[in-house]
C-alpha positions in Angstrom: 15.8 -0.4 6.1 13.2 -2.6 6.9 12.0 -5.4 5.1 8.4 -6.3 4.7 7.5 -9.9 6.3 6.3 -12.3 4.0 2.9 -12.6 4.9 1.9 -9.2 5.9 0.2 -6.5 6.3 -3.2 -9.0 5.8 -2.9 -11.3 8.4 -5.3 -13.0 6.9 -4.0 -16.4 7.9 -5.4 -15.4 11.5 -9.1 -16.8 11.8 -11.5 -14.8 10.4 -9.0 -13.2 7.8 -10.2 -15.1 4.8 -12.5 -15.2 1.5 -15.5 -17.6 2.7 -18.0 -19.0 0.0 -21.3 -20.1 1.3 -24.7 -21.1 -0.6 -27.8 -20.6 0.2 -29.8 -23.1 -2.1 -29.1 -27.2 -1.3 -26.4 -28.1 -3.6 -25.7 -31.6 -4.8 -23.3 -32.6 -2.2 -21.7 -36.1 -1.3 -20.0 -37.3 2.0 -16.7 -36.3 0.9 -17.3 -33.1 -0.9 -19.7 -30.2 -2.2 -20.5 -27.9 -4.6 -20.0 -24.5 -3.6 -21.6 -21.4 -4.7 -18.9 -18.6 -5.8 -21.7 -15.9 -6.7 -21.8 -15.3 -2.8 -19.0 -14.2 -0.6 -17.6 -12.1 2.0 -14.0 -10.5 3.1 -13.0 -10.7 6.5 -10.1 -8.6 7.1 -8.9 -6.0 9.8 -6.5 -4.6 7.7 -7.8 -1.0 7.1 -5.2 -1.0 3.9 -8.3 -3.4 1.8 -10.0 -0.9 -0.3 -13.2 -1.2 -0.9 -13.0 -1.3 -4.7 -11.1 -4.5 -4.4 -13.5 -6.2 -2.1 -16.2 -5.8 -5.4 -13.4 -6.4 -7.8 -12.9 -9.8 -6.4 -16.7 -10.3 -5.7 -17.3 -10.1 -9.8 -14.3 -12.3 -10.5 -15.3 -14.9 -8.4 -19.0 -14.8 -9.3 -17.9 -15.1 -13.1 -16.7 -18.5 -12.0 -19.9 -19.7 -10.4 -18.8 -22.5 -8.5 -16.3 -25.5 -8.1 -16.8 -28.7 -6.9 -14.6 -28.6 -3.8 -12.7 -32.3 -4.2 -11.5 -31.2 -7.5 -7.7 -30.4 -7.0 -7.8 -28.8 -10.4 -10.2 -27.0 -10.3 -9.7 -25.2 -7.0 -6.1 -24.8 -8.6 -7.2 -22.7 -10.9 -9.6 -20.7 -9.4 -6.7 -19.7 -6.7 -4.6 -18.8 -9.9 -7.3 -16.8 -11.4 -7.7 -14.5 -7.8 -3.8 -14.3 -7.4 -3.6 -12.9 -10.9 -5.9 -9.7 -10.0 -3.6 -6.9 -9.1 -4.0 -6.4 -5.6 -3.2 -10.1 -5.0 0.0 -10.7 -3.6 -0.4 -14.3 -2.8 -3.2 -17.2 -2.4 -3.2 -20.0 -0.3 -4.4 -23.3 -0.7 -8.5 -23.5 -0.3 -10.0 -25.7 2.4 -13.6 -26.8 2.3 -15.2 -25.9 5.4 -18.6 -28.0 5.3 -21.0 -28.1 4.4 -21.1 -26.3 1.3 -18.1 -23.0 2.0 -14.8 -22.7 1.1 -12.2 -20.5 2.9 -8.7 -19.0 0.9 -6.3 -17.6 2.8 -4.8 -14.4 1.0 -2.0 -11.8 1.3 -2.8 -8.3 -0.5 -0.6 -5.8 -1.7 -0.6 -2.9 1.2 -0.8 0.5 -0.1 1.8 3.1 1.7 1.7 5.9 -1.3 -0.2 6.9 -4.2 0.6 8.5 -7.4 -1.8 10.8 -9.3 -2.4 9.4 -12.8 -4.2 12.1 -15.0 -7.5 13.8 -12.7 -7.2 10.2 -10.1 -5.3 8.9 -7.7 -4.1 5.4 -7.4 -2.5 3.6 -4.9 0.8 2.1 -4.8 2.6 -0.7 -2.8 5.9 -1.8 -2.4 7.9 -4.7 -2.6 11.6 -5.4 -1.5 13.8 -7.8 -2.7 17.0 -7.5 -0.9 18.2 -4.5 -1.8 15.9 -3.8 -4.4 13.3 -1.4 -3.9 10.0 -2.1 -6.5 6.7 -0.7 -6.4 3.4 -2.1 -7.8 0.2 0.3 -9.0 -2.5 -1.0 -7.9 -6.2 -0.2 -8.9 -8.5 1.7 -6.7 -9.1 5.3 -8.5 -9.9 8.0 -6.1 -10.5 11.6 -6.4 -8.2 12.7 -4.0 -5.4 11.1 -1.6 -6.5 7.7 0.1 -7.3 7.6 3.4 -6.4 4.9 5.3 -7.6 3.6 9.2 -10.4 4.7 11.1 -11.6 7.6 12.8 -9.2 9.9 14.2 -6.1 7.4 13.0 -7.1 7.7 9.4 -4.6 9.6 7.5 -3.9 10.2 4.2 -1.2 8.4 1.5 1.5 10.3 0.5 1.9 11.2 -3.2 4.6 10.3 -5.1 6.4 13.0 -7.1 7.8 12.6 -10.5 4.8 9.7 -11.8 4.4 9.8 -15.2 1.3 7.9 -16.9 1.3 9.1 -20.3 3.0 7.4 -23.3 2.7 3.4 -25.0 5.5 2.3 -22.0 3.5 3.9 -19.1 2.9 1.6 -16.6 -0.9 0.5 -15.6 -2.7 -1.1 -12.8 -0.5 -3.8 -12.0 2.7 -2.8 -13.2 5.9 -2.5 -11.6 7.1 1.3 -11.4 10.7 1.8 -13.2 11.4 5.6 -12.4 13.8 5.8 -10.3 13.0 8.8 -8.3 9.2 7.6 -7.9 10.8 4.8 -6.0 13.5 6.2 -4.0 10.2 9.0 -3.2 8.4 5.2 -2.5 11.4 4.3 0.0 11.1 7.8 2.0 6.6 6.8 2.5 8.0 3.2 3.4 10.1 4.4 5.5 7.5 7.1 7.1 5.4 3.8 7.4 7.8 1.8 9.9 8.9 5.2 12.0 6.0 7.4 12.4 2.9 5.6 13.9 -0.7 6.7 12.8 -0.9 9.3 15.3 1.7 11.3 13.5 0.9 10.5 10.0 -2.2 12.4 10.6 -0.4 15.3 11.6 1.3 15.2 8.3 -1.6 15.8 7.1 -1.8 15.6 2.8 1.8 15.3 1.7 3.8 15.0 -1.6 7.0 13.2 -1.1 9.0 14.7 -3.8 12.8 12.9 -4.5 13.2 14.4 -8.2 16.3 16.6 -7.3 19.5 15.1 -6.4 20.8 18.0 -4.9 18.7 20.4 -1.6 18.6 23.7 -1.9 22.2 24.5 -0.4 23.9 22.3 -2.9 24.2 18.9 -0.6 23.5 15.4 -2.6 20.1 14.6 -1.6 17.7 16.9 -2.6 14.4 14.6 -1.4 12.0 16.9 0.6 8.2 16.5 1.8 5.7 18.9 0.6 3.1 19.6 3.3 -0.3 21.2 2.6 -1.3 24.2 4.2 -3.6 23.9 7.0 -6.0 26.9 8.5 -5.1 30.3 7.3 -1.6 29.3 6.0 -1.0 30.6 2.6 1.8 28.0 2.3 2.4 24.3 2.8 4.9 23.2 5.4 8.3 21.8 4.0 10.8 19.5 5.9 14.2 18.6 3.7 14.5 15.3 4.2 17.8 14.1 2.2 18.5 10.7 1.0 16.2 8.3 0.8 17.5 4.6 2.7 18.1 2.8 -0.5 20.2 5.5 -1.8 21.9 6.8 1.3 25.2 6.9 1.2 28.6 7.1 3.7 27.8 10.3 6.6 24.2 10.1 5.7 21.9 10.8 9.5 20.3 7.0 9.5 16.4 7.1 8.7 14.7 6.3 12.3 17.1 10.0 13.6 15.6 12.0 10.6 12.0 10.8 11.7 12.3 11.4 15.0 13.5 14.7 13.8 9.8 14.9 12.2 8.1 13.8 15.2 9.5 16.6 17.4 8.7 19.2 14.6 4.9 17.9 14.7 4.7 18.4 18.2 6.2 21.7 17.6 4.9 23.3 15.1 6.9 24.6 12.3 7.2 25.8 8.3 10.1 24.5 7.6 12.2 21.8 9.0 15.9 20.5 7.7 16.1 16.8 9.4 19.4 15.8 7.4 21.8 16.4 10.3 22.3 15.6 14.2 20.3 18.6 14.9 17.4 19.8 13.1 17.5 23.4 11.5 14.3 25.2 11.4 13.9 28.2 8.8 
């Protein structure tokens, strides 16, 4: 499996990828420093994973602050602590004054590659790996049905993760890692999805429910993980494909991931209802 690369999917390291601060009243300023004003800024990003709830979540937070006097180590310290502390915030970089009066932050976000449906919402969810250790983050960004993510005709929807449960004092909340196992190894498989199968085909998936609660598929094998497809035009029925194992729980004679997705790929271009993608050759039912 994969691994994520440090900083990524925001390349916001790349010029014009950063939080930028600039006022629009003269400011007290000397030769070596300024005041800048944090009630006004701006996200420049081209990563279409940003939602737009964080882009005003981050907008209050920052105006809360008001400003910072830009030679103060301290202080812009802390105010890169108090952004890398909201949910969504993977990482912060160190600020730079760009003068006269702005200040630009380099950041890396959490990318969202699933959601989970938490009571009547859905929220999305990210991933982080560790090794071998598969974790997943909630993150905020309520929505009434399935995010979409990219633009135009490449924007396609998250897939949901079976088996979440948000009820109870332990449930997890926004910013939480996930413990249950089968919402991560479900996590894996939409990781997964995410390296193999380019946008083009994850619209063709169409609304999907990634569902690893079963250890066992339906003809008694170990690995029971399958994807639930919605139906499309006059289909009373959602499509199925019987996926198996996820990566991070695959074990000795399991078909290796990128084999089981190219599987997928040929049975989008086909056209199917059901499709078993566990073995050298697909089985369609």
């Amino acid at each position: 499996m994969g691994s994520v690369p440090v900083w990524v999917p925001l390349a916001i390291v790349l010029a014009g990828a950063a939080w930028v601060w600039r006022t629009a009243e003269n400011e007290a300023r000397s030769r070596t420093g300024a005041w800048v004003d944090l009630t006004r800024s701006a996200l420049f990003t081209e990563s279409p994973g940003a939602l737009p709830q964080w882009s005003e979540t981050l907008r209050r937070k920052l105006a809360e602050a008001g400003q910072v006097w830009a030679d103060d180590p301290s202080a812009l310290e802390d105010l890169c602590s108090t952004v890398e502390q909201l949910p969504f915030v993977a990482e912060v970089g160190p600020a730079r004054l760009i003068r006269p009066d702005g200040l630009d932050i380099p950041l890396r976000l959490h990318e969202p590659i699933a959601c989970v449906l938490w009571g009547s919402k859905f929220f999305p969810v990210a991933m982080i790996t560790d090794g071998d250790n598969v974790r997943g983050v909630l993150l905020p960004g309520a929505a009434d049905g399935p995010h979409r993510i990219g633009f135009g005709e490449e924007a396609y929807f998250l897939p949901r993760l079976a088996g979440f449960d948000g009820r109870g004092p332990h449930a997890p909340r926004v910013g939480d890692e996930l413990q249950n196992g089968s919402v991560l190894a479900a996590l894996d498989i939409a990781h997964s999805m995410h390296e193999h199968l380019d946008a083009k085909d994850r619209v063709l998936l169409g609304r999907s429910l990634i569902d690893a609660t079963k250890e066992e598929a339906l003809d008694g094998l170990p690995g029971g993980a399958r994807l639930e497809l919605e139906a499309v035009g006059d289909q009373a029925y959602g499509r199925l494909i019987h996926f198996g194992d996820a990566p991070c729980e695959a074990g000795p004679g399991e078909l290796p991931e990128e084999y089981k997705w190219k599987h997928v790929r040929e049975a989008l271009e086909k056209g199917f209802n059901e499709v078993d993608v566990r073995f050298d050759k697909a089985e369609y039912k």
